[in-house]
C-alpha positions in Angstrom: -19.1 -39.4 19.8 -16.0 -38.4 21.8 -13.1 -36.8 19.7 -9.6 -37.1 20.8 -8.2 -34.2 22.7 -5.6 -31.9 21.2 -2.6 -30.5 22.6 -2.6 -26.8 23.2 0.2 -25.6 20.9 3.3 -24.0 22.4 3.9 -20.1 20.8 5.9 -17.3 21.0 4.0 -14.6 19.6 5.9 -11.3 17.7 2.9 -9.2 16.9 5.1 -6.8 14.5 5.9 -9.6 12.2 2.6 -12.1 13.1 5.0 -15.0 13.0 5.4 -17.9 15.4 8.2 -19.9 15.9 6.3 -23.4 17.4 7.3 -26.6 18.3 4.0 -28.5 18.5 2.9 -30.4 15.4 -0.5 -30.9 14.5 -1.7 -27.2 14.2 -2.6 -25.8 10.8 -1.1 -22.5 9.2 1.2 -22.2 6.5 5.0 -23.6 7.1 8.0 -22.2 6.5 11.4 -23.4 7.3 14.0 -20.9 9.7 17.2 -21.9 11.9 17.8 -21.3 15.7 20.9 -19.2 16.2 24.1 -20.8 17.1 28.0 -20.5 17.1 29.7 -20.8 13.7 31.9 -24.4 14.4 34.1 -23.4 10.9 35.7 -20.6 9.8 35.5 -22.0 5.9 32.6 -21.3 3.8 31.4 -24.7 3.4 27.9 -25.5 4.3 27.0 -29.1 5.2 23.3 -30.0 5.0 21.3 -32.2 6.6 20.8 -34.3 3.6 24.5 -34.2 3.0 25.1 -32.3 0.2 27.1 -29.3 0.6 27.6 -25.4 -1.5 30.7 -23.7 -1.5 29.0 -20.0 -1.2 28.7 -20.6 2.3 24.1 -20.9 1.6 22.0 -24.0 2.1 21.1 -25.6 -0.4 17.4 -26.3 -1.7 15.9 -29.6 -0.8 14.1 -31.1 -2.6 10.8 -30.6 0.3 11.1 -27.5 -0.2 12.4 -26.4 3.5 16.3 -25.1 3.6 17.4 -27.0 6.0 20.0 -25.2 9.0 23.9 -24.0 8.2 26.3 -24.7 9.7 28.4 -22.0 8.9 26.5 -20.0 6.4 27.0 -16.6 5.4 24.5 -15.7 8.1 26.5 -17.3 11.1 23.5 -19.3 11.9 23.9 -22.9 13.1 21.1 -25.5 14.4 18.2 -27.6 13.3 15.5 -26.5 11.3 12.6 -24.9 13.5 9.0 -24.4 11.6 8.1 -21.1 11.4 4.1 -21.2 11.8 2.1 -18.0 10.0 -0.9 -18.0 12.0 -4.5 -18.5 10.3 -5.0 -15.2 12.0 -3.6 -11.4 12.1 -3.7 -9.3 14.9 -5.6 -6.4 15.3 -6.3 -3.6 18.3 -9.7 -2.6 19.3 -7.5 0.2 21.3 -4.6 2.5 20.7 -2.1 1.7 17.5 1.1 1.9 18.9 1.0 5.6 19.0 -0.4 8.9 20.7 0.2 12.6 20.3 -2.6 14.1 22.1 -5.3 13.6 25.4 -7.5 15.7 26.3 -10.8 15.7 29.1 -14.3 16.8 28.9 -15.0 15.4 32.9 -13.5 12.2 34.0 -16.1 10.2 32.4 -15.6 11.2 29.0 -11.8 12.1 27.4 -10.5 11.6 24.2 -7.2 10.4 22.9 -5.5 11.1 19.0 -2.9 9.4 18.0 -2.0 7.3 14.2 -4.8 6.9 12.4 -7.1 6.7 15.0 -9.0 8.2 17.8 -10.1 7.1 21.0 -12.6 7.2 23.5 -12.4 6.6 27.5 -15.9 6.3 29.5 -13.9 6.3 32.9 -12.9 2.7 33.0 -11.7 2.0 29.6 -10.3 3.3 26.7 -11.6 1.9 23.2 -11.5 2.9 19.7 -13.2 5.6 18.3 -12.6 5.0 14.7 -10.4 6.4 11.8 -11.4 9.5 10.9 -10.1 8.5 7.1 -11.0 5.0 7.3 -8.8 1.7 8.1 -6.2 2.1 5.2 -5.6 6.1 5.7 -1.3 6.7 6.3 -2.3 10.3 7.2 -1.7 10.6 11.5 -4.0 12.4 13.9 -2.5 14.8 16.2 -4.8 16.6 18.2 -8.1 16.4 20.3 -10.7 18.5 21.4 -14.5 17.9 22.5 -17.2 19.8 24.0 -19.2 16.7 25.2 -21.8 17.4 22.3 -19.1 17.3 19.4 -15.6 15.9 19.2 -12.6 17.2 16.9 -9.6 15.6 15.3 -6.6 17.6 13.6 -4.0 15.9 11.0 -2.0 15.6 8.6 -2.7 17.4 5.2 -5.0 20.0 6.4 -7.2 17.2 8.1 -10.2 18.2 10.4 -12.7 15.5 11.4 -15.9 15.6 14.0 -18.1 13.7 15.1 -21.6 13.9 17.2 -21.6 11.7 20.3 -24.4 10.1 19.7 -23.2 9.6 15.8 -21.1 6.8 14.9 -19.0 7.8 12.3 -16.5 10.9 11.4 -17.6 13.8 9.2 -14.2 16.0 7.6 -14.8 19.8 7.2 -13.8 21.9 4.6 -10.5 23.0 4.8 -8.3 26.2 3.7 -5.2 24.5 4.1 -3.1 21.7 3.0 -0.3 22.4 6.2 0.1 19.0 8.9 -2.0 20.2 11.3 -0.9 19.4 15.2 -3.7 20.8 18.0 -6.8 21.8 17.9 -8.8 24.0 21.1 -12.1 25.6 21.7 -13.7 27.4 24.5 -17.3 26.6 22.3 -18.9 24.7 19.6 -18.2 28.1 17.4 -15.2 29.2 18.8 -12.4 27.0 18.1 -8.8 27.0 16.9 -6.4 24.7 14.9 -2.2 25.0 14.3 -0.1 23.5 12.6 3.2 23.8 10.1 4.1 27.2 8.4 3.0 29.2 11.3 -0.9 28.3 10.8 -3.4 29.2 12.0 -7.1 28.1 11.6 -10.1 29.5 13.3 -13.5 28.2 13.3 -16.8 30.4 13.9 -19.5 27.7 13.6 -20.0 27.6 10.2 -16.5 27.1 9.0 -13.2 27.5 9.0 -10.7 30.7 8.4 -7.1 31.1 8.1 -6.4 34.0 10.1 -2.3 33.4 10.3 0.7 31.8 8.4 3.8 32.3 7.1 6.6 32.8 9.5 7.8 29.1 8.5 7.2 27.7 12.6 6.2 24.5 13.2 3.2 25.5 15.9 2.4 22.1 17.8 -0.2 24.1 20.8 -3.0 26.4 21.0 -4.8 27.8 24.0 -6.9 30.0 25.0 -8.5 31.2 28.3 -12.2 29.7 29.1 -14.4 33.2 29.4 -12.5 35.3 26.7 -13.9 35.6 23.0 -11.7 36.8 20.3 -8.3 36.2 19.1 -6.7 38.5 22.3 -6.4 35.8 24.2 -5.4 33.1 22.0 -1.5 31.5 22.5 -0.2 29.0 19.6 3.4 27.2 20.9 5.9 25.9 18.7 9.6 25.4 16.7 12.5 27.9 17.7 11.3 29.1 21.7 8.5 30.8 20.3 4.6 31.6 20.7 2.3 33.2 18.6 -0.3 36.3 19.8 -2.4 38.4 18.7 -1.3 42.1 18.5 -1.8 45.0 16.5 -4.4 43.2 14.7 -2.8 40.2 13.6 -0.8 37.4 15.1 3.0 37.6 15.8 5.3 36.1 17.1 7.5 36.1 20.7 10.7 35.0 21.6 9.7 33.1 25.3 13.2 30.3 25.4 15.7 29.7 23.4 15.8 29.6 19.9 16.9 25.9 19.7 13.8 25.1 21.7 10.7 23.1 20.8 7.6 24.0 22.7 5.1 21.2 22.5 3.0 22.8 25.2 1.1 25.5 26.6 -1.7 26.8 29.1 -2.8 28.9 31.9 -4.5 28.9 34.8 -6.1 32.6 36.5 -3.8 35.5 35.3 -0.2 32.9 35.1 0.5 31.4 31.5 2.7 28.2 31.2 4.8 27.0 28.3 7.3 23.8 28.2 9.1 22.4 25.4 12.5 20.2 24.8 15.8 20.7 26.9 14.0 20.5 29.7 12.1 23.9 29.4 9.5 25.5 31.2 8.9 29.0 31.1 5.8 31.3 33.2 4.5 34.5 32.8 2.8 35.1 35.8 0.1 38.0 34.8 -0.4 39.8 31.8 2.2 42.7 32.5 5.1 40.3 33.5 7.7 39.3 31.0 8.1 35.1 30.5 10.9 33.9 32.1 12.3 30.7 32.3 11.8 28.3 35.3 14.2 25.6 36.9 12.6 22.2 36.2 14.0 20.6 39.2 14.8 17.7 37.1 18.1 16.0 37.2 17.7 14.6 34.3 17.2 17.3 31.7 13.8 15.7 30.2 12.2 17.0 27.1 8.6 18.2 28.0 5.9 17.6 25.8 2.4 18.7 27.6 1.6 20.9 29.6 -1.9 21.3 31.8 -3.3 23.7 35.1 -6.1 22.4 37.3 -5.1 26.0 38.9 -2.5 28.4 39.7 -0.9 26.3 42.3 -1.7 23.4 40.5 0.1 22.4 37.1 1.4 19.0 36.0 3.7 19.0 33.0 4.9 15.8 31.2 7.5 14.5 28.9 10.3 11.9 27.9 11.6 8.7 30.1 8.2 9.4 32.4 9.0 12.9 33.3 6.2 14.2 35.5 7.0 17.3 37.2 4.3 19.5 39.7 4.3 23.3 40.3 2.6 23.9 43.4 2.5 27.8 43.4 6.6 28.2 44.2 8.5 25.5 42.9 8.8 22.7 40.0 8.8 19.1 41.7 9.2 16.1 40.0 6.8 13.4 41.1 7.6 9.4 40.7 5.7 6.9 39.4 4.3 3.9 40.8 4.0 2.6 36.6 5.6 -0.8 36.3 4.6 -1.0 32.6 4.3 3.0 31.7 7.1 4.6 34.3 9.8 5.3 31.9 7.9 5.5 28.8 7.9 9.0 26.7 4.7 11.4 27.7 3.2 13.1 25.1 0.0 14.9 26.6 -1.5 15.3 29.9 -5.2 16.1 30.4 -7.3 17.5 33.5 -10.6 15.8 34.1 -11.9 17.3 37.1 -13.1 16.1 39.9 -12.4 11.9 40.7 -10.1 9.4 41.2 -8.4 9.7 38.0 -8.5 13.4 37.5 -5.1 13.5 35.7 -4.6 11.6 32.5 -1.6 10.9 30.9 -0.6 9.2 27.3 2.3 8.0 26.2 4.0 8.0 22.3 3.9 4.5 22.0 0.2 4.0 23.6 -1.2 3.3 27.3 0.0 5.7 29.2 -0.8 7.1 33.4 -3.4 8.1 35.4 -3.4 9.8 38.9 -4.8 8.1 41.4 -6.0 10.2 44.5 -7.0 7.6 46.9 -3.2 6.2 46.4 -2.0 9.6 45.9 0.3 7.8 43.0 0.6 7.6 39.3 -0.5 4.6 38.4 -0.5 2.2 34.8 -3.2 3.2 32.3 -4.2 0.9 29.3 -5.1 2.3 26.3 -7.6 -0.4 25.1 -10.5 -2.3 26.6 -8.3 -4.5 29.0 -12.0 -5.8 30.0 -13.1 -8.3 27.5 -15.8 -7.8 25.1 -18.1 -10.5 25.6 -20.1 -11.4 22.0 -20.2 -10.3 18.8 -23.4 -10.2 16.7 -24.9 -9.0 13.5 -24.6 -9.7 9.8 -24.4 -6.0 7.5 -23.2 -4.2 10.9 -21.9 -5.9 13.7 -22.4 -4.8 17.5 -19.7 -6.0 20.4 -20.7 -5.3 23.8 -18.1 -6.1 27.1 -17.6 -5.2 30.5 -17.6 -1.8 32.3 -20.4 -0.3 29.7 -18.5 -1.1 26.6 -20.7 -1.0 23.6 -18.9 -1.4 20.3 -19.8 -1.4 16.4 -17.8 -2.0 13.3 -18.2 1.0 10.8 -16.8 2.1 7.2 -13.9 3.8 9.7 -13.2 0.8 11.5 -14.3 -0.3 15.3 -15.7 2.3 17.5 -17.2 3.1 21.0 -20.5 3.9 21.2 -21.5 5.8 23.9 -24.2 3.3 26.3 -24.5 5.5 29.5 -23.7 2.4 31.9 -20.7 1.2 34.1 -21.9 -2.2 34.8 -20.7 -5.6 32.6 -22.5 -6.3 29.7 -22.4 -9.7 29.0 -24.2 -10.9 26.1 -25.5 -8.7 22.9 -27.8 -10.2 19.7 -29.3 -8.1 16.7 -32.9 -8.2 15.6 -33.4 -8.4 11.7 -34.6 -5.1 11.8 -31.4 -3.9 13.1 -32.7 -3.2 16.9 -29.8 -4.2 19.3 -30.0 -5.8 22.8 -28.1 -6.0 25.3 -28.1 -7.9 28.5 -25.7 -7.2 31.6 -25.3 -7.0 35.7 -28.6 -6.2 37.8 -30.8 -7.2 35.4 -30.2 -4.8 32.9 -31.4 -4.9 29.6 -30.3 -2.3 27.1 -31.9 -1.9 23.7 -30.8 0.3 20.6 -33.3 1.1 18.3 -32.0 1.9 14.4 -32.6 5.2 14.6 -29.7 5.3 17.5 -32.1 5.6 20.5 -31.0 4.1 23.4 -33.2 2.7 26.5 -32.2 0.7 29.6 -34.5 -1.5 31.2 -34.0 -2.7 34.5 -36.1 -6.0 35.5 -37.7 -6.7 38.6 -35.7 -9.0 39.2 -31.7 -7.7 39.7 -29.9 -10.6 38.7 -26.8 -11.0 36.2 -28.3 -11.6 32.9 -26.1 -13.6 30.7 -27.5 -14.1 27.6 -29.6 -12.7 25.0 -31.8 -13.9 22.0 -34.2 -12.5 18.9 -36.4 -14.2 17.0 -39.4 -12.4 14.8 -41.6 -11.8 17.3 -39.6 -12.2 21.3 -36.6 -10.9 23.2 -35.9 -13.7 25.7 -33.2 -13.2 28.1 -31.7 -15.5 31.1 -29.2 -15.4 33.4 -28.1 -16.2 37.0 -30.4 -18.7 39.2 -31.8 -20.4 36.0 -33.4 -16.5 35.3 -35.4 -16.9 32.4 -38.0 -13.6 30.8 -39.5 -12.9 27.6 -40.9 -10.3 25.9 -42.4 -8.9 23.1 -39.6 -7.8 20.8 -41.6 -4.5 19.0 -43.3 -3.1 21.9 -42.7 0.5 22.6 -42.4 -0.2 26.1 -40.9 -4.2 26.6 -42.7 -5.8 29.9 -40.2 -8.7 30.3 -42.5 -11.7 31.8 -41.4 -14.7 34.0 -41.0 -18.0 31.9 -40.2 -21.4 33.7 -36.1 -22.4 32.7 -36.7 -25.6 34.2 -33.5 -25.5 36.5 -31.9 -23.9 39.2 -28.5 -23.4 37.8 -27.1 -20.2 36.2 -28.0 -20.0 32.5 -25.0 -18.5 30.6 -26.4 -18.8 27.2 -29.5 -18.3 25.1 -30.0 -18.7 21.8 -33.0 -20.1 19.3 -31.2 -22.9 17.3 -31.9 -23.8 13.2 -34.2 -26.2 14.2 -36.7 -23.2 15.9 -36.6 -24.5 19.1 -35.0 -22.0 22.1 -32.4 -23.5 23.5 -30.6 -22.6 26.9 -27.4 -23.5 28.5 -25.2 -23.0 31.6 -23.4 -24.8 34.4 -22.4 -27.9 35.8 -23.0 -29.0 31.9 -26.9 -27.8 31.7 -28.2 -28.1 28.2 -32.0 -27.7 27.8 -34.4 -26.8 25.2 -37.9 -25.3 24.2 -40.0 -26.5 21.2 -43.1 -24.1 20.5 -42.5 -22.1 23.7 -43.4 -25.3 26.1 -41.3 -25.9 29.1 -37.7 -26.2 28.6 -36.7 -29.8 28.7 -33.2 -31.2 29.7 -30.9 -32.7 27.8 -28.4 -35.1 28.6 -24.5 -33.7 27.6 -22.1 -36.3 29.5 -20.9 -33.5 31.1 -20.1 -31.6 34.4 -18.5 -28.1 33.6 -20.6 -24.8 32.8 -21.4 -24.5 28.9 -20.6 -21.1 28.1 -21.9 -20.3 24.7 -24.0 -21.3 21.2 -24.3 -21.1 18.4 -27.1 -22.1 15.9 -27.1 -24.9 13.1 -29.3 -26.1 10.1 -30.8 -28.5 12.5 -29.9 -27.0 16.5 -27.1 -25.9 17.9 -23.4 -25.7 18.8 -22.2 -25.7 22.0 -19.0 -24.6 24.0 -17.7 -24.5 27.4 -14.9 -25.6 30.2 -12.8 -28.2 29.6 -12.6 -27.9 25.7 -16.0 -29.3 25.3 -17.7 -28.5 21.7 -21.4 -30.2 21.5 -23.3 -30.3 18.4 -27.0 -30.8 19.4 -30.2 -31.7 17.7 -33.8 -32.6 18.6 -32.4 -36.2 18.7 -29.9 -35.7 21.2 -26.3 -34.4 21.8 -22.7 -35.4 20.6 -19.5 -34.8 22.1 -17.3 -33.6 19.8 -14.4 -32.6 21.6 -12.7 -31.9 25.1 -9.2 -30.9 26.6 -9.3 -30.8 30.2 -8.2 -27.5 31.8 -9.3 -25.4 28.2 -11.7 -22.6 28.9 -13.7 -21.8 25.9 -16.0 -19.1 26.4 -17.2 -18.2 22.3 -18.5 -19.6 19.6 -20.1 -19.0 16.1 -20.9 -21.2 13.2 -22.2 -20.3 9.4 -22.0 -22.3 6.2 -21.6 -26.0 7.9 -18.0 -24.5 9.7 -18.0 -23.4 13.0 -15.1 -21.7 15.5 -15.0 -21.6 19.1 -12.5 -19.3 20.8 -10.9 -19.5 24.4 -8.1 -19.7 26.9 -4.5 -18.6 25.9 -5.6 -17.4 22.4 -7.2 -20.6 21.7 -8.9 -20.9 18.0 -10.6 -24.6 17.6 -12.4 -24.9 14.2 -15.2 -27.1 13.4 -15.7 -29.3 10.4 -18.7 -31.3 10.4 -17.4 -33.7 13.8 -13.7 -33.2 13.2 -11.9 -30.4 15.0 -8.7 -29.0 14.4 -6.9 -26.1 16.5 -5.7 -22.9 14.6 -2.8 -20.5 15.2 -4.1 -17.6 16.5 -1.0 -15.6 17.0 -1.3 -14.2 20.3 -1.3 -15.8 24.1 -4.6 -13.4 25.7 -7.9 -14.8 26.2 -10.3 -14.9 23.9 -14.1 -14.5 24.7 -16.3 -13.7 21.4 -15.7 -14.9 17.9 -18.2 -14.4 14.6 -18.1 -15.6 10.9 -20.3 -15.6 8.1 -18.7 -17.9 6.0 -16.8 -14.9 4.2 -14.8 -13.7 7.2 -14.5 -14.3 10.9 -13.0 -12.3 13.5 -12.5 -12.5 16.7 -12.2 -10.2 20.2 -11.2 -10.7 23.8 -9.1 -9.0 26.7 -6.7 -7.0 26.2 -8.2 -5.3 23.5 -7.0 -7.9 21.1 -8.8 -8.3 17.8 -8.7 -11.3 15.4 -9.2 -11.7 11.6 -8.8 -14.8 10.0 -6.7 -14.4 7.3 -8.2 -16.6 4.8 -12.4 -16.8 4.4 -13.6 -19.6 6.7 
């Protein structure tokens, strides 16, 4: 059967309030009445509604619908007719940065780490993702500073908070703490050498076991440690903070040193050789160029008069500081030079920390207070816009205690007690399809006929097939692993074996399968372009069948009795043994996900579209935002949904 085709719907999408104002009818969500801003036409008080009746305290009256329909010269000013106010079936969500960052900092430029909220993140060298909350999804208490090792990463926060985590763990751990003080940065030249700062002058040092206070009390605010790599001991050791001051170690304990003036914040400090560098608001930057010189102040160079927040020295003739309205300004061993920025969406915004990776084409890495941030790219010689979120879509979703994303670039993701977070995969290339085994083994398929397989016990293998080829899709039953992929690709293997040997297996076409999946009805099904639909009962040859249609089929989905279909041009197809239905199509729709449980299924695409599936009648939901969407997954209790721009979905009501 043919449906009828829906009408995208129109939306202006305000992600702080999740509300859209819409025009098109037909879409579900729950209504509420509002009025479109206008001119007053009457300086009395007297309201006239559409149904005629009128108030004399300048408000609408209520109708008896219960919508207020618009003033005309209400107490509000507003004028105009009514406009439904659509609350989308779904809120928004990040699978990147939260509107906020403090702190950045680099282990080598394919590994860096960014605090900021309640959350931390993680950047592989293409793309920044979530690392998790360190006090889980519904913590208010902010993360300030970063600092990893490449074995072991830590967080600093408010109320005394310290959290790490193992790289090849996927969750936080908090240490014991002997303070309650907001704590701001965090740095260590080892795993057992390692110090924290924070309010009322503290001062927190960790030995490998745990952690000591070895300072407070002078009432400073201390918002940067740093200390030189190849020193041990507190000697060396420079805390930055409130009223143009630093903290050193002298005499035996810490005290502290007047380096700016005392109405001066310093947000930053570091060093590079035998030269120590500090910055801070009104513009200040202050040097002491060996240990016998006194600090003195430096001239910026900025006409502007930018607050400086970070600070950072590849070497002594090298140091980038960073601060408010995109202040980036160089020292190249003589003078201060502030450098533009080629940023179209970051140029202007505030800096709060700046990082050195090393060696590569993004060796610098900036991040701004409200998220995303720069990067400094050497084969432009230019700062250049840097997202703070998977801008590469994550392709599928799968799982049912613990689910598993997987996307371009590498990205492997899972959802944990401490919300979404990066797990560390050791590729580059696109992953394109992922599935979970009931025993909680995840695969992976991607480019050059990779297949990548984590066992439960977080051991990770890659297996790379004879055959290079994109591999598209990925599916588990009790006993196999079959993936397929470009060319009609189709392998097998045995899903337990120590070692997999992925064997040929006849497809049965030539054209590119984009999905695999074994459907309610225990047969394997396969589909892919120019509207290929085929599938395999008791592991025989693949047969065809017939779908009416010509675009490429994208994704399934398995039913009680086969599957669910999705692909270009809106198409949804429910298929059995018997044949295949055409529920739906809208010319020009992409969809590229889908997922059904208990009888209801959603398929996700193009400009935010949601369609959900009831039995053979669709309907299209209100998604709330305008980016593509390319995975979506529900058990009948919640669904969610994930695509570029690191937007993630949850539907707001169970399915």
């Amino acid at each position: 059967m043919r449906a009828l085709r829906f009408l995208e719907p129109t939306a202006v999408h305000t992600a702080a309030a999740l509300l859209l104002l819409v025009l098109a009818a037909g879409c579900t969500g729950s209504v509420i009445s509002g009025e479109s801003v206008g001119t007053p036409v009457n300086p009395d008080a007297t309201v006239s509604d559409a149904d005629g009746t009128t108030t004399p305290d300048g408000t609408a009256d209520a109708d008896p619908d219960g919508q207020v329909d618009a003033d005309v010269n209400g107490a509000d000013g507003d004028v105009g007719p009514d406009v439904p106010v659509v609350v989308p079936d779904w809120s928004l969500g990040s699978l990147g940065d939260l509107g906020v960052l403090d702190n950045v900092y680099a282990v080598s430029p394919k590994q860096a780490y960014a605090a900021g909220g309640s959350r931390v993140l993680r950047y592989n060298g293409r793309t920044w993702a979530s690392y998790g909350e360190p006090l889980g999804t519904d913590s208010q208490a902010q993360m300030h500073g970063v600092w990893s090792d490449g074995a072991t990463t830590i967080v600093v926060g408010d109320l005394g908070t310290i959290a790490r985590r193992g790289v090849e763990e996927l969750s936080w751990s908090l240490d014991t703490v002997p303070t309650d003080a907001d704590l701001h940065a965090v740095y260590g030249r080892a795993a057992d050498d390692i110090w924290a700062v924070g309010d009322r002058t503290t001062i927190l040092h960790y030995d490998g076991t745990e952690w000591t206070e070895v300072h407070s009390g002078e009432g400073l605010t201390l918002h940067a440690v740093w200390a030189p790599e190849g020193t041990t001991g507190p000697d060396d050791v420079l805390a930055a903070g409130t009223k143009g001051r630093i903290m050193r170690y002298k005499d035996g304990g810490f005290q502290p040193q007047q380096i700016a003036a005392g109405s001066v914040t310093l947000y930053g400090v570091t060093g590079a050789g035998e030269a120590r560098f500090a910055v801070g608001t009104e513009a200040t930057i202050t040097m002491r160029a060996n240990a016998n010189a006194n600090w003195q102040g430096q001239a910026s160079n900025d006409t502007q008069d930018r607050d400086l927040f970070g600070i950072v020295a590849a070497s002594d003739d090298n140091v980038v500081a960073v601060g408010a309205a995109g202040a980036i300004i160089r020292f190249d061993g003589d003078k201060w030079n502030v450098e533009p920025s080629q940023s179209p969406t970051f140029g202007t915004a505030d800096y709060r920390s700046i990082t050195y990776a090393g060696a590569g084409q993004s060796a610098w890495l900036v991040v701004a207070a409200t998220g995303g941030g720069v990067s400094y790219d050497s084969q432009e010689e230019a700062w250049v816009d840097m997202a703070t979120r998977p801008e590469s879509e994550l392709r599928h979703i799968a799982g049912s205690d613990q689910l598993w994303a997987a996307g371009r670039t590498g990205l492997l993701m899972t959802e944990t007690a401490s919300g979404w977070t990066a797990v560390k995969s050791g590729l580059e290339l696109d992953l394109n399809d992922i599935e979970v085994a009931t025993d909680g083994t995840v695969w992976a398929v991607g480019d050059s006929g990779t297949v990548l397989r984590r066992l439960s016990d977080g051991t990770i293998s890659v297996h790379e097939l004879a055959v290079p080829v994109a591999l598209y899709g990925v599916a588990v039953d009790g006993t196999d692993v079959v993936v397929a992929g470009k060319g009609g690709t189709l392998l097998s293997a045995a899903s337990a074996a120590a070692d997999p040997s992925f064997t040929p297996r006849a497809s049965g076409t030539p054209s590119d399968l984009r999905a695999v999946t074994f459907g309610g009805d225990g047969a394997l099904w396969l589909a892919g372009a120019f509207g290929t639909l085929l599938r395999s009962d008791a592991g025989g040859t693949p047969i065809p069948v017939v779908t009416g249609v010509g675009g490429s089929l994208n994704s399934m989905a398995a039913t009680s009795d086969g599957v669910v279909v999705a692909g270009d041009n809106g198409v949804l197809i429910k298929a059995t043994s018997a044949g295949a239905d055409l529920l739906y199509e809208q010319p020009g729709l992409f969809l590229y996900g889908v997922s059904y449980a208990s009888d209801v299924g959603f398929a996700v695409g193009w400009n935010g579209t949601v369609l959900r599936l009831d039995g053979t009648t669709v309907t299209t939901e209100v998604s709330g935002t305008s980016a593509v969407l390319e995975a979506v997954w529900h058990n009948g209790s919640r669904a969610i949904a994930t695509g570029r721009q690191g937007v993630l979905l949850t539907r707001v009501e169970a399915p």
